[in-house]
C-alpha positions in Angstrom: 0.0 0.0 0.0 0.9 3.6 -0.6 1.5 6.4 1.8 -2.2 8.1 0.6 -3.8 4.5 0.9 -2.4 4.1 4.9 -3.1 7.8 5.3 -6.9 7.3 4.6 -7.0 3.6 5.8 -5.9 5.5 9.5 -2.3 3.8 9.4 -0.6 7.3 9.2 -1.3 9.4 11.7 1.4 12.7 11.1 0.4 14.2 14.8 1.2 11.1 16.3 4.1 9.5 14.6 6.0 13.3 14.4 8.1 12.8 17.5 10.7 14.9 19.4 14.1 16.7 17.8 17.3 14.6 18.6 18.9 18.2 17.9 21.4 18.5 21.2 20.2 22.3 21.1 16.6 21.2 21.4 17.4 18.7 24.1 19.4 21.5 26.1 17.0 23.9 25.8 14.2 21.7 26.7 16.0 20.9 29.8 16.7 24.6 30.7 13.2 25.4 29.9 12.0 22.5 32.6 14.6 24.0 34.9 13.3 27.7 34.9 9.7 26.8 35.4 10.4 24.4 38.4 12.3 27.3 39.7 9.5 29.7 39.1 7.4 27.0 41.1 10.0 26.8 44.3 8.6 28.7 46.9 5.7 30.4 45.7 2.2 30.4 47.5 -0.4 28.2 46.4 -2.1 30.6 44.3 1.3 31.8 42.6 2.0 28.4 41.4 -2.0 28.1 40.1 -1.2 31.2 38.2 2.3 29.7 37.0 0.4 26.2 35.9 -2.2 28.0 34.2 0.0 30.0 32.0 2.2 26.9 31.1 -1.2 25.4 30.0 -2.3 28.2 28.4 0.8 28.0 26.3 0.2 24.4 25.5 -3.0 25.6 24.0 -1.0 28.3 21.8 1.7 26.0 20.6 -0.6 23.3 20.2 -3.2 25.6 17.9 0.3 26.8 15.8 1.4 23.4 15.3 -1.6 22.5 13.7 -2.3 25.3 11.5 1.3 25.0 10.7 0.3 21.1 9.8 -2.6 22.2 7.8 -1.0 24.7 5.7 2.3 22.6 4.9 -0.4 19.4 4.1 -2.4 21.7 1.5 0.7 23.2 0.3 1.9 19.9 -0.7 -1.1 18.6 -1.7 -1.4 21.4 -4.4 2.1 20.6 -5.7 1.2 17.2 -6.3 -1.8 18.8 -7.7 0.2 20.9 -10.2 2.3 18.1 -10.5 0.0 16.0 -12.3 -1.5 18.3 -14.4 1.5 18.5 -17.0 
């Protein structure tokens, strides 16, 4: 089977299968990123850290919502050079 035949038939799932970056930059800033917000979190009030977790989730949201229009418009993109593609 081809890629568009698992794509439709569910076994490609893009979202899913897309993964992390095994960039070393990406790593370390990951792990600096982690760091700083745990640090934020050390000894704030209760309320302080609800405010902290919110806007981490908030952000998930954001980054989440870019990813997929970011998915969408690459996906269509390539979809219409195939398009073009097959029209000469």
């Amino acid at each position: 089977m081809g890629i568009l035949e698992d794509f439709y038939m569910g076994k490609v799932k893009p979202l899913e299968d897309f993964g992390f970056s095994d960039d070393p930059v990406y790593k370390m800033n990951s792990r600096e990123i982690e760091q700083l917000e745990y640090s934020l979190m050390v000894g704030r009030s209760k309320k302080e850290q609800k405010v902290c977790q919110e806007l981490k989730h908030l952000r998930t949201i954001q980054n989440n919502m870019e990813l997929e229009r970011m998915f969408l418009y690459a996906f269509r993109m390539g979809a219409a050079f195939a398009c073009d593609l097959f029209q000469e």
